[in-house]
C-alpha positions in Angstrom: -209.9 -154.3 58.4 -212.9 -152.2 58.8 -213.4 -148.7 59.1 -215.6 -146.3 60.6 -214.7 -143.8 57.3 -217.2 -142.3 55.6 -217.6 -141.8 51.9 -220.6 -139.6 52.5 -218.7 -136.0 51.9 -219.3 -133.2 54.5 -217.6 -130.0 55.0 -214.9 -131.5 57.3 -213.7 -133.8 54.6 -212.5 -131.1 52.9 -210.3 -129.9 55.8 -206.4 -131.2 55.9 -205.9 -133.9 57.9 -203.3 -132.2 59.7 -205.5 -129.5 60.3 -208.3 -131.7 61.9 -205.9 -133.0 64.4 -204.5 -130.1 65.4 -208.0 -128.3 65.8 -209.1 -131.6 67.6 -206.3 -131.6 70.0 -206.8 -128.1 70.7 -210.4 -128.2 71.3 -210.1 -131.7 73.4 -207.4 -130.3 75.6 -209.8 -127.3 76.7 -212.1 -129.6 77.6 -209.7 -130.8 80.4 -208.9 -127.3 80.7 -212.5 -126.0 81.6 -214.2 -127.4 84.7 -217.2 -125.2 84.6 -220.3 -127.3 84.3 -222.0 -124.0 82.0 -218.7 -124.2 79.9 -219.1 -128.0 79.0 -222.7 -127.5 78.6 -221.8 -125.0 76.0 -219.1 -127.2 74.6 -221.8 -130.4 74.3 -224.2 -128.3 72.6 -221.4 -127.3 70.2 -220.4 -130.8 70.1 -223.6 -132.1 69.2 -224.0 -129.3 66.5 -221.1 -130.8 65.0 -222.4 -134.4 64.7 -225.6 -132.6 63.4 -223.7 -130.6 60.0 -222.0 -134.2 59.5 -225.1 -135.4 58.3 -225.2 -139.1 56.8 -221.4 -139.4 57.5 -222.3 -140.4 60.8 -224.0 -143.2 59.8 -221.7 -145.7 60.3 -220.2 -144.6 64.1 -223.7 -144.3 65.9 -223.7 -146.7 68.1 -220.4 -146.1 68.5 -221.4 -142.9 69.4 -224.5 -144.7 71.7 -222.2 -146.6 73.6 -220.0 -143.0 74.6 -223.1 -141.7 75.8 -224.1 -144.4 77.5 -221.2 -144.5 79.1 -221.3 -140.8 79.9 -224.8 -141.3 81.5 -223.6 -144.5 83.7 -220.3 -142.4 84.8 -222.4 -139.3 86.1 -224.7 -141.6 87.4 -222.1 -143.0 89.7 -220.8 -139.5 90.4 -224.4 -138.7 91.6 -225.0 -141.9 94.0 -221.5 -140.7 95.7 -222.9 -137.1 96.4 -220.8 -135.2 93.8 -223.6 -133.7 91.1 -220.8 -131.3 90.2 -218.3 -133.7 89.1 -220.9 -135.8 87.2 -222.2 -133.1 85.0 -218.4 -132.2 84.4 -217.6 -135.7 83.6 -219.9 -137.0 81.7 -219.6 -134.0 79.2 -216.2 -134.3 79.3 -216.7 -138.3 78.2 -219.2 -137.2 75.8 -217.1 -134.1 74.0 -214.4 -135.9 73.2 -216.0 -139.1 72.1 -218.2 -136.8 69.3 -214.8 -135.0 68.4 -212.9 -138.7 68.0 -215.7 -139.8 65.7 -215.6 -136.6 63.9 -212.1 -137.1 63.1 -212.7 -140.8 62.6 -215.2 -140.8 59.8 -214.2 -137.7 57.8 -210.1 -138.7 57.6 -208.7 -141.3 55.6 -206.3 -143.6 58.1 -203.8 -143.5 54.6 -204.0 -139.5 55.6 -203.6 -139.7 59.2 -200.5 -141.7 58.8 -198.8 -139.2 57.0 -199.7 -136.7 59.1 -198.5 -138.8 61.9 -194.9 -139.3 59.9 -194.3 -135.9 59.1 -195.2 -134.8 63.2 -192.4 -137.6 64.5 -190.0 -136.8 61.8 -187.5 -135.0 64.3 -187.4 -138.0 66.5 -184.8 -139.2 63.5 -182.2 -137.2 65.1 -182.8 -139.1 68.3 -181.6 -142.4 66.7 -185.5 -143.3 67.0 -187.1 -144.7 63.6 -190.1 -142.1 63.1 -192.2 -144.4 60.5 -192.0 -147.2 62.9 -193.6 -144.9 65.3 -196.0 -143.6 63.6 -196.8 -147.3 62.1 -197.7 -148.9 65.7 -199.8 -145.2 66.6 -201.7 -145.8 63.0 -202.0 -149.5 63.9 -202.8 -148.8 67.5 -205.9 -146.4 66.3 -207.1 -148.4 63.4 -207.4 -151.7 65.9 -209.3 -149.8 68.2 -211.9 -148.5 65.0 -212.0 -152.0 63.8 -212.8 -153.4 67.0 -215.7 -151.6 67.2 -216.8 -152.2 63.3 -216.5 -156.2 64.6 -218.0 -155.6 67.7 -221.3 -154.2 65.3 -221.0 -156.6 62.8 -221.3 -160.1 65.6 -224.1 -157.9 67.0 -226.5 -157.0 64.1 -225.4 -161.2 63.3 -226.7 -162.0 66.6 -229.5 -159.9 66.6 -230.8 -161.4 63.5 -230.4 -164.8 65.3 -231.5 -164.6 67.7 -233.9 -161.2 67.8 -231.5 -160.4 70.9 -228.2 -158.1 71.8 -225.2 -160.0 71.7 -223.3 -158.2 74.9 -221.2 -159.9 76.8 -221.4 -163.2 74.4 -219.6 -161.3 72.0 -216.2 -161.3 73.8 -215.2 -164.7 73.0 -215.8 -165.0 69.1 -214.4 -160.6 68.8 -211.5 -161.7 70.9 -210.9 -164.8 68.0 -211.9 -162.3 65.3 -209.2 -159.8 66.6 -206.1 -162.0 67.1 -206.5 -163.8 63.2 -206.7 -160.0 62.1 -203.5 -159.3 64.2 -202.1 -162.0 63.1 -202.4 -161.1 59.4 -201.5 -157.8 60.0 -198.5 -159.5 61.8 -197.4 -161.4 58.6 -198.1 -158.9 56.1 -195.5 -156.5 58.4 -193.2 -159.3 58.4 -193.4 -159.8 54.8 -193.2 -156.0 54.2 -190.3 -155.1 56.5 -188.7 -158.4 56.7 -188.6 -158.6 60.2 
């Protein structure tokens, strides 16, 4: 599967995974928390210096990183046309905050160290009669499907692109949805095979 992980080293790599989600969680929660347009603006710029000390690491997420904003833009556009300026400068740096911080996390933590971190968090579900590496399993899985379908998605693109001279968009779904079940259905049998059912 593909990931958005970068081997370019930066400062954050050196942080604990543990420590990244727990500073990520922290920091996206206020941003639900504030609803001052000045406070987001002051949370995008610090988002933005972020990306900036990452350096190369980014690399590899910025279209990811593209598409966020340009989804940011079209969501306080529409926020705008319905007479609410307010809500579209909160919401669209909102959308934009936490889509820097995700790809932050994304492509300065191994998913091998994520897991773990995820295992040690749900370990007191045990005593719940819950299975906690199961759990965690089908959160890593959940959050390494959504990274590689946006590797996939970039890969038919850049294809198509060089094809054609032209963006894929919506042509894309039909050969990233095929692309997307074989890979679940790998990931399926290797599970199988692993766990044995």
């Amino acid at each position: 599967m593909g990931s958005l992980y970068s081997d370019h080293l930066t400062w954050l790599h050196r942080w604990p995974a543990g420590a990244k989600l727990g500073c990520m969680a922290v920091l996206g929660t206020l941003l639900f928390v504030l609803s001052a347009p000045w406070a987001l603006a002051a949370a995008g710029l610090g988002c933005a210096l972020l990306w900036w000390s990452l350096g190369p690491a980014t690399r590899v997420a910025r279209r990811l990183i593209v598409a966020a904003l340009v989804a940011a833009v079209l969501v306080a556009g529409f926020h705008w046309w319905m007479g609410r300026p307010d809500v579209a400068a909160v919401s669209a740096l909102r959308l934009a905050c936490a889509s820097t911080l995700g790809v932050a996390l994304t492509v300065s933590t191994r998913p091998t160290d994520m897991l773990q971190v995820l295992d040690a968090l749900l370990r007191p579900l045990a005593r719940l009669g819950l299975r906690p590496e199961r759990v965690s399993l089908q959160l890593a899985l959940m959050l390494r499907f959504t990274e590689h379908f946006f590797v996939q998605w970039t890969k038919l693109d850049e294809a198509h692109r060089l094809r054609t001279g032209r963006p894929g968009g919506l042509r894309l779904i039909a050969p990233l949805a095929v692309q997307m079940l074989q890979t679940a259905q790998r990931v399926a049998d290797a599970i199988y095979a692993r766990l044995g059912g």
